[in-house]
ChimeraX commands (.cxc) that place a marker at each C-alpha (Angstrom):
marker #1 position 105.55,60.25,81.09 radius 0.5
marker #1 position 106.18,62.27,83.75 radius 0.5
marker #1 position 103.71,65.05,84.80 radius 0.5
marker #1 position 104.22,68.76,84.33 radius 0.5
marker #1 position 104.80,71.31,86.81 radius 0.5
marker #1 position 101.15,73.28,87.47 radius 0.5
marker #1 position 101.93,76.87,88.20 radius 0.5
marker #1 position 98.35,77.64,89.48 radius 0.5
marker #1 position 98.76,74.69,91.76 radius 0.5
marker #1 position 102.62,75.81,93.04 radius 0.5
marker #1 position 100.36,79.48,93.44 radius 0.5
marker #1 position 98.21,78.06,95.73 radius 0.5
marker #1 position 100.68,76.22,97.50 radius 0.5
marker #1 position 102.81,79.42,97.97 radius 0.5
marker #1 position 100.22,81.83,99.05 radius 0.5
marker #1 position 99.09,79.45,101.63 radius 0.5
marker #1 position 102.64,79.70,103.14 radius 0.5
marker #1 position 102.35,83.46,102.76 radius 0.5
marker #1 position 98.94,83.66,104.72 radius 0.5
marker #1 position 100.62,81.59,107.59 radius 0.5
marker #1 position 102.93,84.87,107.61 radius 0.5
marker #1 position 99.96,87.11,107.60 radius 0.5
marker #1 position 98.66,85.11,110.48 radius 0.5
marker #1 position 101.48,85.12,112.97 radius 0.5
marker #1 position 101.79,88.81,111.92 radius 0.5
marker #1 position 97.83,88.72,112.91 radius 0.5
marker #1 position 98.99,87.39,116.47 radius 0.5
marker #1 position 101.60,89.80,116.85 radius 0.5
marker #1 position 99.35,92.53,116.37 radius 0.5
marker #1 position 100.95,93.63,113.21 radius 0.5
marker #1 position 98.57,94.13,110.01 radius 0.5
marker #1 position 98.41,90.86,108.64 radius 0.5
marker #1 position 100.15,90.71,105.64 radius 0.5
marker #1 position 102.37,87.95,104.44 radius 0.5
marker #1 position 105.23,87.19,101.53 radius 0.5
marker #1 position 107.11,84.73,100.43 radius 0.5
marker #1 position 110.26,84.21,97.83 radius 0.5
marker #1 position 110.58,81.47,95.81 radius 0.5
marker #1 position 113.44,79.70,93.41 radius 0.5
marker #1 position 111.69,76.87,91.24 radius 0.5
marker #1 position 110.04,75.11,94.19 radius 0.5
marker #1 position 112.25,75.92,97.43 radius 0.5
marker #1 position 111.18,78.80,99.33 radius 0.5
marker #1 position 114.25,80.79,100.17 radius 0.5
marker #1 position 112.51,83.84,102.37 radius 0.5
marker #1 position 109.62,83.69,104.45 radius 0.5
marker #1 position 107.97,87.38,106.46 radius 0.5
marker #1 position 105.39,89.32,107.43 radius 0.5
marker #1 position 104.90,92.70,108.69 radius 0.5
marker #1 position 106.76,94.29,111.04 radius 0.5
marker #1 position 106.06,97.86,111.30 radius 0.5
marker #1 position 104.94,98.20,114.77 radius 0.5
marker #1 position 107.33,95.69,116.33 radius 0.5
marker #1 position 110.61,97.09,114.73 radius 0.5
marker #1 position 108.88,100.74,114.51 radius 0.5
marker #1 position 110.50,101.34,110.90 radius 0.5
marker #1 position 107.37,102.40,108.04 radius 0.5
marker #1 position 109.55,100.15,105.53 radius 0.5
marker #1 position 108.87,96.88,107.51 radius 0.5
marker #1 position 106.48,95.74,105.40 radius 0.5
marker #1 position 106.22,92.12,103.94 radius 0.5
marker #1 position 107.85,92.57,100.55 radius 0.5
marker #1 position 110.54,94.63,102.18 radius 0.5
marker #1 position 111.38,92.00,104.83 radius 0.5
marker #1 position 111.60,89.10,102.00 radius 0.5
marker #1 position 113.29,91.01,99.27 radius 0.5
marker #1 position 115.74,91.95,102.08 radius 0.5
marker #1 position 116.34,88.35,103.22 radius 0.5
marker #1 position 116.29,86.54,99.66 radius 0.5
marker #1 position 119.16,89.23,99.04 radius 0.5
marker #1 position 121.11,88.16,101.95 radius 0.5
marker #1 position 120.81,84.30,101.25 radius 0.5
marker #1 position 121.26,84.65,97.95 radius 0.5
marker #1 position 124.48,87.26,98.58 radius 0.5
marker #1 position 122.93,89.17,95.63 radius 0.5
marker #1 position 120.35,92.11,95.08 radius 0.5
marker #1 position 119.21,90.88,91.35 radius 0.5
marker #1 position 115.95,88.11,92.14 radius 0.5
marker #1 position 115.94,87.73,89.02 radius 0.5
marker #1 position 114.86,84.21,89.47 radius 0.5
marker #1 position 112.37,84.58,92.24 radius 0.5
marker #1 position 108.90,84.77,92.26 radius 0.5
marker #1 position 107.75,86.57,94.99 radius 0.5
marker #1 position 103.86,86.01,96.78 radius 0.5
marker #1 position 102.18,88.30,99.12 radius 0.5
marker #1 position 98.77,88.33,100.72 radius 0.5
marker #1 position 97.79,91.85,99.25 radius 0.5
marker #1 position 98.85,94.06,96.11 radius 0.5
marker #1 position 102.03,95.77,97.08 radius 0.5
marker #1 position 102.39,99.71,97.68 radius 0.5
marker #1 position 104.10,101.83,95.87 radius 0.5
marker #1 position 107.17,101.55,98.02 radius 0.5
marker #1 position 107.44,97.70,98.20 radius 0.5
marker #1 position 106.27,97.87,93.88 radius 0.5
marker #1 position 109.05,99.86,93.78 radius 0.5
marker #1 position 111.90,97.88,95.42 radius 0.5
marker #1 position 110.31,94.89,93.53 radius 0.5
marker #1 position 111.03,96.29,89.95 radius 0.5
marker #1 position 114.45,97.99,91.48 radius 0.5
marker #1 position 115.71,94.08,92.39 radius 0.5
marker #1 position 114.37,92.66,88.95 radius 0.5
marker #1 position 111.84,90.36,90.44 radius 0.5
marker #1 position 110.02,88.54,87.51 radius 0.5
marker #1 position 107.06,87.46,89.01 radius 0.5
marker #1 position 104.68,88.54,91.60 radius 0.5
marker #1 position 101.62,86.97,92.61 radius 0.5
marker #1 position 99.20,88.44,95.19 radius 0.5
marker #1 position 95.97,87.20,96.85 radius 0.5
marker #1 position 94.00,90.54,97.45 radius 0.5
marker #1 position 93.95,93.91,95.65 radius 0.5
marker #1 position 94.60,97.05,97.15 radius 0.5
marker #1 position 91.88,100.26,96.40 radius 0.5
marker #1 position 93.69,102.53,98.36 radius 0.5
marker #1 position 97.56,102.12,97.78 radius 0.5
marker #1 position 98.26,98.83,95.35 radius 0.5
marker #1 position 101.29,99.76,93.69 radius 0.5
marker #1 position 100.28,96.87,90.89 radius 0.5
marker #1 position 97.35,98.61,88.69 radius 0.5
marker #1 position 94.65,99.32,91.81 radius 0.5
marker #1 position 96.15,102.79,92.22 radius 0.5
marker #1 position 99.04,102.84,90.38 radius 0.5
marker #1 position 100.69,100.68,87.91 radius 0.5
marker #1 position 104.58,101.06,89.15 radius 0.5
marker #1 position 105.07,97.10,88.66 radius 0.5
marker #1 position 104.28,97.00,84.69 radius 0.5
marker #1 position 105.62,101.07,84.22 radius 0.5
marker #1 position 106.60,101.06,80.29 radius 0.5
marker #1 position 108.99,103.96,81.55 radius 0.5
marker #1 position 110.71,101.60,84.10 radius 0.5
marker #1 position 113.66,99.86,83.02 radius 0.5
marker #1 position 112.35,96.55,84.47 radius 0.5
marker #1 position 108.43,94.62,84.07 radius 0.5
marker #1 position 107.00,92.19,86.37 radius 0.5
marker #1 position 104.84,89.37,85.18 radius 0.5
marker #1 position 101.92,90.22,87.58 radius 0.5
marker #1 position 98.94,87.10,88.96 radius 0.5
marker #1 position 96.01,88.27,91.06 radius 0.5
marker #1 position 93.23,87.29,92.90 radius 0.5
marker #1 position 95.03,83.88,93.79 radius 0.5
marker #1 position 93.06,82.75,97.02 radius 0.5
marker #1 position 91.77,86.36,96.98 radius 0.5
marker #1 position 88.83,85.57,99.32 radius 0.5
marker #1 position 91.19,84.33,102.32 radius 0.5
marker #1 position 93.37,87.20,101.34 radius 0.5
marker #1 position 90.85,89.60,101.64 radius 0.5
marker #1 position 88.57,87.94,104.90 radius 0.5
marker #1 position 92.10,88.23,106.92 radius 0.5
marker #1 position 92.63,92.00,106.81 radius 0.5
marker #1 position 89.03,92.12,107.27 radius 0.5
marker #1 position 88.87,90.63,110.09 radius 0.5
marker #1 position 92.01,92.12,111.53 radius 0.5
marker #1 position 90.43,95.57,110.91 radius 0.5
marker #1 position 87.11,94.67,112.13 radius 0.5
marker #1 position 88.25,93.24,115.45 radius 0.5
marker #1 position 90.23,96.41,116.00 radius 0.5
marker #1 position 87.49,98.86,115.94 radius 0.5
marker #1 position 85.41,96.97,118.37 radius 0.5
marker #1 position 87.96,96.49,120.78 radius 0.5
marker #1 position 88.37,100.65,120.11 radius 0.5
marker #1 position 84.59,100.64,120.64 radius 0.5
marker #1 position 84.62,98.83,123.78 radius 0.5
marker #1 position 87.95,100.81,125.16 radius 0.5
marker #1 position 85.94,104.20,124.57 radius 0.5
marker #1 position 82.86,103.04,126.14 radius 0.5
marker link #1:1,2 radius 0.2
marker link #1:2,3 radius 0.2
marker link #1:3,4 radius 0.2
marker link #1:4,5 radius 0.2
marker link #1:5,6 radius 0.2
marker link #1:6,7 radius 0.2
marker link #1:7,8 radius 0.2
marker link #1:8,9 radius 0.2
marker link #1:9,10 radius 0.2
marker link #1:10,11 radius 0.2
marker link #1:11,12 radius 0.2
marker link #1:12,13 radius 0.2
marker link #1:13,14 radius 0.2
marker link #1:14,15 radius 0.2
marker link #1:15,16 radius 0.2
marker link #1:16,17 radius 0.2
marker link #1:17,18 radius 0.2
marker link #1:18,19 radius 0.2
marker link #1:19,20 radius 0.2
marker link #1:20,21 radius 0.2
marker link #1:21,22 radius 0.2
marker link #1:22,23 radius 0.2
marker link #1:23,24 radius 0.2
marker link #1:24,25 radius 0.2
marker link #1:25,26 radius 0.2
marker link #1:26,27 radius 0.2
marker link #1:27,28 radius 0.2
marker link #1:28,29 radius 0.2
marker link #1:29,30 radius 0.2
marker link #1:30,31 radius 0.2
marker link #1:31,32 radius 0.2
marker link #1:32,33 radius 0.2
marker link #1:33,34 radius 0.2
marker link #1:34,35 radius 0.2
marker link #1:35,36 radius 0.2
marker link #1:36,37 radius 0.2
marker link #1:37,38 radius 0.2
marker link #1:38,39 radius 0.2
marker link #1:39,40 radius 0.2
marker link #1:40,41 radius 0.2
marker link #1:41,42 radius 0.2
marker link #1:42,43 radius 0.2
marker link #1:43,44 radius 0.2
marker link #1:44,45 radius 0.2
marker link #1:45,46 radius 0.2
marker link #1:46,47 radius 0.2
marker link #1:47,48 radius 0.2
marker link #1:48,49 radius 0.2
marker link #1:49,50 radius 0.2
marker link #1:50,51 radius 0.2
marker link #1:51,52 radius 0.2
marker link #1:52,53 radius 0.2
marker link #1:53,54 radius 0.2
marker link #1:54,55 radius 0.2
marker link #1:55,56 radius 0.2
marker link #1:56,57 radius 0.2
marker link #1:57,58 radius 0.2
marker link #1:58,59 radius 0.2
marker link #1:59,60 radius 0.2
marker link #1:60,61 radius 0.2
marker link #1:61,62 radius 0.2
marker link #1:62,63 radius 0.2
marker link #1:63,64 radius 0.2
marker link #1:64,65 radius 0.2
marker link #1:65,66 radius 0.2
marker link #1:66,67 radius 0.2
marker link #1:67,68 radius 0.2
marker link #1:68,69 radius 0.2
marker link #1:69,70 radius 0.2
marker link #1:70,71 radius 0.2
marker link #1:71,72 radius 0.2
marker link #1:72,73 radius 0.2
marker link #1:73,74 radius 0.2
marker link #1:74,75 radius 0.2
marker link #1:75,76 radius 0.2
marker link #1:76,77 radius 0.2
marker link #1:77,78 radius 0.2
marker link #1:78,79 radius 0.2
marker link #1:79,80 radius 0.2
marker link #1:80,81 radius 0.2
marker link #1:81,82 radius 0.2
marker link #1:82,83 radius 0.2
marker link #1:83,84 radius 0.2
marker link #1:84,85 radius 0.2
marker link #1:85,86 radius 0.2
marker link #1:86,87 radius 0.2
marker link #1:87,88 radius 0.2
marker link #1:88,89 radius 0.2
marker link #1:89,90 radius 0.2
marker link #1:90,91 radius 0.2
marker link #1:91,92 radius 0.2
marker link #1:92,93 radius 0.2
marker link #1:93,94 radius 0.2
marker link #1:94,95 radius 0.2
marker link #1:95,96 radius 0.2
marker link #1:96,97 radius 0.2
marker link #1:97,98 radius 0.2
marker link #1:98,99 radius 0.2
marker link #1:99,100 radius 0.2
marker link #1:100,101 radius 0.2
marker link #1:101,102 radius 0.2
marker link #1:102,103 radius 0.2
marker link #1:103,104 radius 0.2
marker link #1:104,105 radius 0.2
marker link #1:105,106 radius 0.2
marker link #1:106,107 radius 0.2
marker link #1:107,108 radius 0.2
marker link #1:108,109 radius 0.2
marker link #1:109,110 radius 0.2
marker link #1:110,111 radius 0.2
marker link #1:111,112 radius 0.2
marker link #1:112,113 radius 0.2
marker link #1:113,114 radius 0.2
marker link #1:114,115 radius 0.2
marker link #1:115,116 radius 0.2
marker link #1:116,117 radius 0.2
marker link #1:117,118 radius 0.2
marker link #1:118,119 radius 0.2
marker link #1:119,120 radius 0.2
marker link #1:120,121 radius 0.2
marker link #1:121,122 radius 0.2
marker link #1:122,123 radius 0.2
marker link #1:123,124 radius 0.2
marker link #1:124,125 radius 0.2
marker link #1:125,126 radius 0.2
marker link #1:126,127 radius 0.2
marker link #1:127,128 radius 0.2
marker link #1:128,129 radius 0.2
marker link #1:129,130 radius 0.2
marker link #1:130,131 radius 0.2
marker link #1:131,132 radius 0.2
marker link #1:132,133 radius 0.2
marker link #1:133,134 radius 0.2
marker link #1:134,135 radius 0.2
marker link #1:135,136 radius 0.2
marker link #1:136,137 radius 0.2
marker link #1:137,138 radius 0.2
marker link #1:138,139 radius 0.2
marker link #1:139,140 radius 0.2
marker link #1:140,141 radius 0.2
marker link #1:141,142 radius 0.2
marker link #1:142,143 radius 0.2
marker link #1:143,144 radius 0.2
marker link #1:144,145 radius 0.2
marker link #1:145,146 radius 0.2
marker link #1:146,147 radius 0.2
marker link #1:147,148 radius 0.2
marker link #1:148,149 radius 0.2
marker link #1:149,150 radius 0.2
marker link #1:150,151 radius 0.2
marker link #1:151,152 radius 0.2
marker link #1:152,153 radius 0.2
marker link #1:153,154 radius 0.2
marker link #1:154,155 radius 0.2
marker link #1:155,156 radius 0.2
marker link #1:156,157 radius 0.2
marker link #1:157,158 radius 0.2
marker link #1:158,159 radius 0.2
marker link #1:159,160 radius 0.2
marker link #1:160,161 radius 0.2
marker link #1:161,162 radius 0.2
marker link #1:162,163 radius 0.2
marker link #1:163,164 radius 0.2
view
């Protein structure tokens, strides 16, 4: 018999690849968020953010993987991808999610201030919307979490110390 496929296992698997993203966007000095697109097993786009390198306020995560998954797969329906990121997506990157019929999204951390996935609003399960996404949270929410944290926290004191 051979063994089944565990989807909270492949989760964890996935959003580890997605807070390697988050990292080298850490290192770039970009806020260290991560995604990742995936068909089945194969991950077919990889990003992080990249707001302050390519100055554009739509480089986020989501935005850079839905772009590239599009491009390799020479569609804009993901209908088969799931898609992971480090943190709840915004209302923009919710957005293009439902607009390119992703199925499945599954995010480490929530967002209090501008999750676009039922923190502050609930764009990627709208009844309204033409299109629902299967929604998983709090997958290796800690990590998630500790990373922007940290990221945040290490920029005010080096603002502390620049003032000073």
């Amino acid at each position: 018999m051979t063994a089944r496929p565990d989807p909270l296992n492949d989760d964890d698997r996935f959003m580890n690849i997605a807070l390697e993203e988050a990292r080298i966007a850490a290192y770039a000095g970009e806020v260290p968020i991560g995604a990742v697109a995936v068909i089945g097993s194969e991950v077919i786009a990889r990003g992080h953010n990249l707001r302050e390198t390519l100055n554009d306020p739509t480089a986020h995560a989501e935005m850079i993987v839905i772009r590239e998954a599009s491009v390799k797969l020479e569609q804009w329906r993901l209908t088969d991808v799931t898609l992971y990121v480090t943190i709840e997506p915004c209302a923009m990157c919710a957005g293009a999610i439902v607009l390119a019929r992703v199925p499945r999204v599954v995010f480490g951390a929530r967002d209090p201030k501008a999750g676009g996935g039922g923190s502050v609003f609930q764009i990627l399960q709208e009844p309204a919307l033409n299109h629902r996404v299967e929604l998983a949270s709090g997958i290796k929410e800690d990590i998630c979490s500790n990373i922007l944290k940290d990221f945040f926290g290490n920029r005010r004191d080096r603002d502390k110390v620049e003032i000073n």
